[in-house]
C-alpha positions, 0 to 999 in steps of 0.5 A: 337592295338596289339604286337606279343611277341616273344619266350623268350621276356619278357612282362610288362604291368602296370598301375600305380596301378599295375605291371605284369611282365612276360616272354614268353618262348617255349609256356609257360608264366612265371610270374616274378613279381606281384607287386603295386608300391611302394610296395616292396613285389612281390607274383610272385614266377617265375611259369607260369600261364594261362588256364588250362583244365582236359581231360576226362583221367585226374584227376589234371588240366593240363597247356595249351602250347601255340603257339602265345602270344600278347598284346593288348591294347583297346580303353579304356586303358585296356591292354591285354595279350593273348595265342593263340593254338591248342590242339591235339583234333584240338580245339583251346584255347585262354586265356586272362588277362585284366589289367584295367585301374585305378584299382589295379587288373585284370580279366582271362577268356579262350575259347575253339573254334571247327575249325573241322568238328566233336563233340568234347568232354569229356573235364571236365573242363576248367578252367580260372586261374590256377597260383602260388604265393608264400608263406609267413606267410599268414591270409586266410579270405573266404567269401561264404553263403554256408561256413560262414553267418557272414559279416567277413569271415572265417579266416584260419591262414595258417602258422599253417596249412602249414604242411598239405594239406588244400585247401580254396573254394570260394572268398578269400583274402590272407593277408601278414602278416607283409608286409602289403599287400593283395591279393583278388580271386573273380569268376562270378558264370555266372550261374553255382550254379547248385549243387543239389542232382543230378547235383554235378557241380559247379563254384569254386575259389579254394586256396590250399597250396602245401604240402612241397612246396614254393607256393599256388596254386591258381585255378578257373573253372566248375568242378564236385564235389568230388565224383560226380555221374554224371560226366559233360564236356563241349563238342563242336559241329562244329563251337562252342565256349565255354567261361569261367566264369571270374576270377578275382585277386585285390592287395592292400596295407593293410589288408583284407577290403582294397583288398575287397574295391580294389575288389569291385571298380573294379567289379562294373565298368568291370563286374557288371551292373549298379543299380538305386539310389535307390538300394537296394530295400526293397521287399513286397513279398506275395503270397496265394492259396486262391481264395480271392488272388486279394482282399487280394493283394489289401489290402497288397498293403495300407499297403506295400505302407503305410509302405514305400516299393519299391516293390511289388512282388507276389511270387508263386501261380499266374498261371492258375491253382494254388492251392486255397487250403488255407494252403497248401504251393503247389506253384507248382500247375498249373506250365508252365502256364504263364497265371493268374488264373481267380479265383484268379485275376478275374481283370486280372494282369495287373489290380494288375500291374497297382495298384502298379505302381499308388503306385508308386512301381515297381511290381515284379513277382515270376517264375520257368520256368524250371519245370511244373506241371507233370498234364501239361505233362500228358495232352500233354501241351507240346512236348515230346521233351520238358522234361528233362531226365536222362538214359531215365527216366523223372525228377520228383519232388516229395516233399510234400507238392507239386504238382508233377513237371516235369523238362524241359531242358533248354538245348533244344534251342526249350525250350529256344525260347518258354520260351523267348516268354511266359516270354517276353510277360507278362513282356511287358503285365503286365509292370514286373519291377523285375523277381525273377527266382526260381531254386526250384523244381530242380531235376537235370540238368544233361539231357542226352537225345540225342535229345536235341542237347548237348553231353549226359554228357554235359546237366549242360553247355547247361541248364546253357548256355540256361538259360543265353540265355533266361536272356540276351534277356530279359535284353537286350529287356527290359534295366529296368528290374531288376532279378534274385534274385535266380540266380548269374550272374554278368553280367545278375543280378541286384540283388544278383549276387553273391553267398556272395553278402550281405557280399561283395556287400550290394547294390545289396543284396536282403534277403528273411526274415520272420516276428514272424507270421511264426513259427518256426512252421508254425500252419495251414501250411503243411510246417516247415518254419524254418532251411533254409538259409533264416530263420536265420535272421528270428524273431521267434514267441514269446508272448514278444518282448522288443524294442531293441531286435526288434532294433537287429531283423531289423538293421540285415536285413537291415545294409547288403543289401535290403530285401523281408519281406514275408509269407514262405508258402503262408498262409493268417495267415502269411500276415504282417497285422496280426504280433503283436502288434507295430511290423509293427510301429516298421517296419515301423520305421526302413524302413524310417531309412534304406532310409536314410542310404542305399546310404551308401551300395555303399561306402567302406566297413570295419570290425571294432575292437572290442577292449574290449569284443569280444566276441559275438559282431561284427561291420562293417563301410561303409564310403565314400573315402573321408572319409565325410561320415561314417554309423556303425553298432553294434551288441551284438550277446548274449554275456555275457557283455553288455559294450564294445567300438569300433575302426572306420577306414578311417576317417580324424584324424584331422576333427571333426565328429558329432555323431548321434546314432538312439538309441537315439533323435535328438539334443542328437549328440556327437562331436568326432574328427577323431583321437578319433573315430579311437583310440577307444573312442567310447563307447557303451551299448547294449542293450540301457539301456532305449530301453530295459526296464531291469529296469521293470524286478523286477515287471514282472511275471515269464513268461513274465521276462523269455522271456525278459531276454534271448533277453537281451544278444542281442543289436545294434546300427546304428551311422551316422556320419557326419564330420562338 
């Protein structure tokens, strides 16, 4: 059902959880109150709001003037506000804010049709957000892998910075100090993390305070990077439609957890796919140059099976051609091939497939089909047509220790309909459950070839677009599939579909981690393993591991998320058969545990309070809303103190809860009440005093007493708690 809104008529949509109240005046929307009911504190400052677009002559966003506003309303009760117009280009703009029903938020897009019969272009961004709130004394909390790898956020207080000019990236939550109110930004990423040294493009949800003003600006869109060295636009050929990335805004009362709980409730039922009960998965994630490969698989096959892991996955290296020099990290030898090497699988792969569904685990494949071996293009594999280029010249990537590759362009729909083909059939083929498509090799995705049917500066939307094509046909031909685990997208991705996932969105997390064969240096391996994102939570070879330090290790990776426990650089000296004495008994341990409490990732999520030592010590709660359940994690981080106690939240204060800590026993459970548990009666020591054998430090050599005294500044602990 649909409403036209007349010039100077005002407009409310509400929910019951929320309420916007705007006014459409001479093209433009005014927003006069943003406000949850039975609140008192309204973050609309009266400015308008929309879509916005920065011309290819602009430097600053420019709000859109619209010609025709509507409400709609859907079958399922989402309510709809929507601006309609021209642009003087002759395109046509359409920007629209959904209100959900049952939640405390609401989501913006916008799109640019081409009704003409010419390209239209030069438009550098289009943007699904661009609105004010206004300004009060504020906690800023950003969350993003890239600013900050903590589970809590980086918080900003802006009332000291309200002076200058400062602008926050990423998700946000604004929190109105003394009002008891938050306010959340999240943006889809849809694909568009393409920043690398060539590209400077990404999607952004940006928060910035005006300098001497009574407001925050708060803007979100596909922009080029400060300092960009090649510029990007979105350019539309006759009868073409582009669409933003969503945006979306959650209000709640309260503080920071409670706008991220608002956020993630409404997330997973408008715009992330639904998972199986047993997400997050825990990952075998192997892979050799080595003409053993199948034998080796086979025998990590007992194992990871033996251990308890829900996938089987071969990373890199499978292909027709792939190195079988032992040692060398070259995973891109034999690339574009989606054939098996006969050397290394000489049963084929749907023999391995076969012997990891007999398992009863799913098997995952490891692939990067945007770039080939440069061997490929030499020997004419593929039309010339094919290849990405930029002024002419062809995208190679030269790292060591790799074989050359050859970038495609993904923005070439014959690129696209070839790749939907290989891809397509050796996931039918070999039975694929999970594909983890990989960005690595990327040299850039600014193609300007003008043979590949986009606008010489428009390669990023067509390769992201392409991409996306070829995504959504397999997930739409194969409803089981799970991917893709490199690329965030929440509307195509089961696993990692944001770029904060593990901090925001623990069931559908998946780490990649190292076990202590790897390094830090890789010996035998023409590759340093350490330094990357992925070896922060990496365990360091070392000749001693005291028990709780390895308790601290797994409970790291996996309290936020699922994991993939790998070789880094494809060395048989890596496999997990060969980690030190008691490490996979220990492994196996913690698998079996993390079973037990994941179904707790879909739950509520809160940072706790450390109430004594803040320092280097951190804990976070997930707890069902009927507040039945609750699973805390504790971690000393190398802090000086090793006493402290914690302060739990949404608990009922009048039941009793029994506590389980698997530091210890069973028949060894505590008896709290709510009300004890959240005034901070829960004490704790980390690291536990009989796991972290301190009492044997006396009668240890020097040596061995040096290793053992630098792991105990670390501890955790996991508490499961039930109310009785």
């Amino acid at each position: 059902m649909k409403q036209e809104i007349l010039n100077n008529e005002e407009l409310i949509i509400d929910n019951g959880r929320i309420r916007i109240k705007c006014k459409y005046t001479d093209g433009m929307l005014s927003q006069n109150e943003l406000i949850i009911p039975g609140y008192d504190y309204n973050w609309a400052c009266g400015t308008p709001f929309g879509a916005c677009i920065i011309p290819g002559d602009r430097e600053n966003p420019v709000l859109f003037s619209y010609s025709r506003c509507e409400k709609e309303t859907s079958g399922d009760g989402t309510v709809k506000i929507n601006l309609s117009g021209i642009l003087g280009d002759g395109s046509e703009v359409t920007w629209t804010l959904s209100l959900y029903p049952g939640f405390s938020g609401f989501g913006m897009s916008a799109s640019l049709y081409n009704p003409t019969d010419k390209i239209l272009n030069n438009i550098q961004c289009l943007q699904p957000a661009l609105f004010e709130i206004k300004t009060d004394k504020y906690d800023v909390y950003t969350y993003g892998i890239r600013k900050n790898a903590s589970s809590t956020g980086d918080i900003i207080d802006s009332s000291e910075r309200f002076g200058e000019f400062c602008q926050w990236n990423g998700w946000t939550v604004i929190n109105a100090r003394n009002r008891n109110q938050s306010l959340m930004l999240a943006g889809d990423l849809a694909g568009y993390n393409v920043t690398n040294p060539g590209s400077d493009t990404y999607y952004t949800v940006q928060a910035r305070p005006h300098k001497n003003s009574n407001s925050i600006s708060i803007n979100a869109g596909i922009i080029n990077a400060p300092g960009a060295r090649i510029k990007q636009s979105v350019n539309l050929e006759p009868a073409e439609r582009f669409t933003t990335p969503r945006v979306f805004v959650a209000l709640a009362g309260g503080g920071r957890d409670h706008a991220v709980n608002a956020m993630r409730a409404m997330l997973r039922s408008v715009a992330l796919l639904p998972i199986g009960e047993s997400s997050p998965e825990s990952s075998f994630n192997v892979w050799y140059t080595d003409d053993q490969a199948e034998k080796m698989y086979l025998e990590d096959l007992e194992l990871a099976s033996s251990m308890g892991f829900d996938a089987f996955t071969l990373d890199a290296s499978w292909n027709e051609e792939g190195s079988i020099m032992p040692g060398s990290n070259d995973w891109s030898a034999g690339l574009g091939s989606y054939k098996e090497s006969a050397v290394k699988f000489p049963h084929g792969m749907k023999y391995l497939s076969d012997k990891i569904h007999e398992k009863g685990m799913i098997f995952g494949l490891w692939m990067c089909p945007h770039s080939v071996d440069a061997l490929r293009e030499k020997r004419g594999d593929f039309p010339e047509s094919f290849y990405a280029e930029i002024n002419g010249e062809r995208l190679h990537c030269d790292v060591q220790p790799l074989s050359l590759t050859t970038q495609l362009c993904l923005g070439n729909p014959e690129v696209v309909q070839r790749l939907k083909k290989e891809i397509a059939d050796i996931v039918e083929k070999w039975h694929i459950d999970w594909i983890k498509w990989d960005p690595s090799a990327t040299v850039s995705f600014c193609c300007n070839r003008s043979d590949h049917g986009h606008a010489p500066d428009g390669g990023v939307a067509a390769n992201v677009a392409g991409r996306r094509e070829i995504m959504a046909y397999l997930m739409e031909r194969f409803p089981r599939l799970r991917g893709w685990e490199c690329i965030h997208d929440m509307s195509l991705s089961r696993t990692n579909p944001t770029d904060c996932c593990h901090m925001l969105f623990p069931e559908y997390t998946n780490q990649f981690v190292t076990g202590p064969m790897t390094g830090p240096n890789v010996w035998g391996s023409c590759s340093y393993a350490f330094g990357s994102q992925e070896a922060l939570l990496s365990l360091h070879a070392m000749p001693y591991v005291e028990v709780s330090y390895l308790d601290y290790f797994f409970r790291n990776i996996m309290s936020q998320g699922g994991f993939s426990m790998g070789n880094i650089t494809g060395m048989a000296g890596q496999r997990l058969a060969n980690a030190p004495l008691g490490f996979n008994d220990h492994f196996k341990r913690h698998i079996i545990m993390y079973k037990a409490h994941r179904h707790m990732f879909k739950e509520d999520i809160y940072i706790l309070n450390i109430l004594e030592n803040t320092d280097h010590w951190r804990a976070f709660e997930y707890v069902k809303p009927d507040a039945s359940e609750a699973m805390v994690f504790i971690f000393r981080d190398g802090g000086e103190v090793e006493n402290n106690s914690i302060s739990l939240k949404a608990l009922d204060g009048s039941a009793k809860y029994e506590v389980y800590s698997q530091n210890e026993r069973n028949g060894k459970e505590k008896i709290f009440t709510g009300a004890q548990l959240m005034d901070g009666s829960y004490k704790i020591t980390l690291p536990h005093p009989y796991l972290s054998g301190k009492n044997w430090l006396p009668v240890m050599t020097d040596d061995v007493k040096k290793q053992f005294e630098k792991q105990l500044g670390y501890g955790s602990d996991a508490l499961v708690i039930r109310r009785i």
